[in-house]
C-alpha positions as CSV (number, residue, x, y, z in Angstrom):
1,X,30.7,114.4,160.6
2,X,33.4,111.8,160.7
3,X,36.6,112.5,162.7
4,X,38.5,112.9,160.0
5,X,36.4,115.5,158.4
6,X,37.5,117.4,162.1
7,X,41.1,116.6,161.8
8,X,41.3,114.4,164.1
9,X,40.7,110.1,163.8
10,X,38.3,108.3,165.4
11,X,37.4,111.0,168.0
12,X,34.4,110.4,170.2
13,X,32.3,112.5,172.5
14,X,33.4,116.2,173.9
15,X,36.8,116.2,171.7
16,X,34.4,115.1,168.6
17,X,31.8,118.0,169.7
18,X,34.3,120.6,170.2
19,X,35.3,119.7,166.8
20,X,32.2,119.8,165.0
21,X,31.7,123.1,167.3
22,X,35.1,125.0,165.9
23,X,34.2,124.3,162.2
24,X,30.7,124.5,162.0
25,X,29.9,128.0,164.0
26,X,26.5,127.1,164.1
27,X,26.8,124.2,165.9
28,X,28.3,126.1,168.7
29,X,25.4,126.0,171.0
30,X,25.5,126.7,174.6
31,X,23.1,127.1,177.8
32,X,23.7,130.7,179.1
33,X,22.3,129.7,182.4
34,X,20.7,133.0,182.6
35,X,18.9,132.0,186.1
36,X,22.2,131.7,188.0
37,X,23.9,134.4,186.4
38,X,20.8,136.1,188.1
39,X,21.3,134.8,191.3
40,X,24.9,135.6,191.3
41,X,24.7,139.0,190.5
42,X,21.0,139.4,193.1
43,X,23.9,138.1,195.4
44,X,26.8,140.5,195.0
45,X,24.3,143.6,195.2
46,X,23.1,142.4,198.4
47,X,26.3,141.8,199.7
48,X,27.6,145.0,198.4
49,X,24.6,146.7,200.0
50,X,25.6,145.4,203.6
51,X,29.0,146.9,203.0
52,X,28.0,150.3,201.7
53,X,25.8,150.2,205.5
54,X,28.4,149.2,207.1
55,X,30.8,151.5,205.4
56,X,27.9,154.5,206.2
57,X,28.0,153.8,209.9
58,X,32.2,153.8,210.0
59,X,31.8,157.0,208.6
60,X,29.7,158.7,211.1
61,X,31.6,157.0,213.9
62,X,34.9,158.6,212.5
63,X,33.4,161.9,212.2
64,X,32.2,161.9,215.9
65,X,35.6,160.3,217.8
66,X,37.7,162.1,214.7
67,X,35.6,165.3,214.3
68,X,36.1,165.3,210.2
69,X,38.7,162.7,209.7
70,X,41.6,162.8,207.5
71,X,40.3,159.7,205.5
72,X,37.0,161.6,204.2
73,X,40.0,164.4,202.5
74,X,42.7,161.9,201.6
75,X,42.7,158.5,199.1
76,X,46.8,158.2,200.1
77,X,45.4,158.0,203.5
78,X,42.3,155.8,202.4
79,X,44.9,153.5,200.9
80,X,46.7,153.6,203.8
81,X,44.7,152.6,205.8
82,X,43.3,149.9,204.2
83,X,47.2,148.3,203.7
84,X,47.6,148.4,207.3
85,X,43.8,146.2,207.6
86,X,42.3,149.6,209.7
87,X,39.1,149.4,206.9
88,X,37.1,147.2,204.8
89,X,37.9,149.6,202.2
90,X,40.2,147.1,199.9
91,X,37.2,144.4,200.7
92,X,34.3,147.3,199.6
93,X,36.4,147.3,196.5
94,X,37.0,143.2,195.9
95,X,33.3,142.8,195.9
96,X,32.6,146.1,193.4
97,X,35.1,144.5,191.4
98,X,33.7,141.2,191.3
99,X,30.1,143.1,190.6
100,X,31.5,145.1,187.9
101,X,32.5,141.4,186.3
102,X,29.9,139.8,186.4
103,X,28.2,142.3,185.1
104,X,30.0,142.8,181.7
105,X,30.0,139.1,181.7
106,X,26.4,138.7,181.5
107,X,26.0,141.6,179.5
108,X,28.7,140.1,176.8
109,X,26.5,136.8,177.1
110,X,22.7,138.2,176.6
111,X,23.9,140.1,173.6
112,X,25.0,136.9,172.0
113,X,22.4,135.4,169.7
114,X,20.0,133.1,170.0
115,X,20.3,130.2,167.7
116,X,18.5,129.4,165.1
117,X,15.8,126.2,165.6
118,X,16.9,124.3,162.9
119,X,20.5,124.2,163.9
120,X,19.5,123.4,167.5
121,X,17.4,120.2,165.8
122,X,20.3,119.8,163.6
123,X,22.7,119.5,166.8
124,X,20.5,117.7,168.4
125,X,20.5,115.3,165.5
126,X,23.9,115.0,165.4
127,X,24.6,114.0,168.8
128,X,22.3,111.2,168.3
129,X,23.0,109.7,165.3
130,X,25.4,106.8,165.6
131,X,28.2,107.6,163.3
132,X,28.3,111.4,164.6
133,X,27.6,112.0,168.5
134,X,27.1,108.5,169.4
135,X,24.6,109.9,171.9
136,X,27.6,110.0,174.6
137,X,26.1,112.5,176.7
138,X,24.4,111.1,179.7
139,X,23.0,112.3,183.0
140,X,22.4,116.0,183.3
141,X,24.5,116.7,180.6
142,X,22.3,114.9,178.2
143,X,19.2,118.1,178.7
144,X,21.7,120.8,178.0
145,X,20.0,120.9,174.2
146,X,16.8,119.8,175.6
147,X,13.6,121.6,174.2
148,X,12.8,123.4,177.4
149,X,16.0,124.8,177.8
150,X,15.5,126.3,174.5
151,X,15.3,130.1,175.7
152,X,18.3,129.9,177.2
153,X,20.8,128.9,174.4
154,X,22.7,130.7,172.9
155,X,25.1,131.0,170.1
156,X,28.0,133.2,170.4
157,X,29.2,133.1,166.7
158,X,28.8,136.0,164.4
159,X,26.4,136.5,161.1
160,X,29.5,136.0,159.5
161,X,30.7,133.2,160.5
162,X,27.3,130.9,160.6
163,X,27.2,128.3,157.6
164,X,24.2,126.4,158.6
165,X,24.3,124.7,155.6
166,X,27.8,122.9,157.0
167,X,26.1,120.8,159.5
168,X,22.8,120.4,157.9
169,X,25.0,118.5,154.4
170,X,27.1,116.7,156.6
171,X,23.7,114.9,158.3
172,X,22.5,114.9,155.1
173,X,25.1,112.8,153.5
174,X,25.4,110.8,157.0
175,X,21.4,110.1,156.3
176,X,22.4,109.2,152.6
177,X,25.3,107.0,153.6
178,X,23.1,105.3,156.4
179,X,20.3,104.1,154.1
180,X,23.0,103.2,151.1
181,X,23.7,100.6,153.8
182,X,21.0,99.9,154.8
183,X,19.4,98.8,151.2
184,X,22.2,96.8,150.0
């Protein structure tokens, strides 16, 4: 894909990606990073956990200094309270918050497809050939598309939007320009 064919002139490496990304859906290829949503969310529930103990124990020490207090019968009072800083209340809910988040997030992500191997080997492809990707990635960036991080890419386009056959013409024709050249 030339720059041109993305609207833009002589565009080079994550503009020119981003480009080939937004008009051919099924080059849009990305790393989930499945492990570390993992990790996140392993870390929220335990933090969460340690509040909901500590939360348990505030709660029996208010009922013996309080006998029943009025926060266990009142959310104005709950809310209250946690304006003025007396409980970890507003903090219980930042974190469940946060929790909930992440949580649709990574739900939102593992329903997203996975794609299909030829377009990974056509993407692949393309950032390597000279007149398309130049092979500008470099570093750790460079095993994003990498074969064993495979199982964790995804593809967030829909059925409907996927022309596979986009990317795989315009290597094609970049393969047939190439050896044009290269013969004469």
């Amino acid at each position: 894909m030339t720059g041109q064919m993305a609207g833009q002139i002589n565009e080079r490496g994550y503009p020119k990606l981003a480009g080939l990304m937004a008009t051919s859906s099924e080059a849009a290829i990305f790393r989930q990073f499945r492990q570390l949503q993992m990790i996140n969310l392993l870390r929220l529930q335990a933090t969460l956990q340690d509040l909901e103990n500590e939360y348990r124990d505030i709660r029996a020490k208010d009922s013996v200094y309080l006998s029943r207090s009025n926060l266990v019968d009142s959310f104005r009072l709950v809310r209250e309270s946690a304006e003025r800083g007396d409980d970890d209340e507003s903090k219980h809910h930042d974190i469940l918050v946060r929790i909930d988040e992440a949580l649709i997030q990574v739900m939102a992500v593992s329903q997203a497809r996975k794609p299909k191997t030829q377009d990974i080997k056509d993407l692949g492809e393309w950032l390597t050939r000279p007149s398309m990707g130049n092979n500008f990635l470099h570093g750790a960036e460079a095993t994003i598309w990498e074969e064993r991080n495979h199982y964790d890419l995804i593809n967030p386009a829909s059925k409907e939007d996927r022309s596979s056959s986009l990317l795989r013409l315009w290597a094609g024709l970049d393969r047939l320009w190439s050896s044009r050249e290269e013969a004469s």
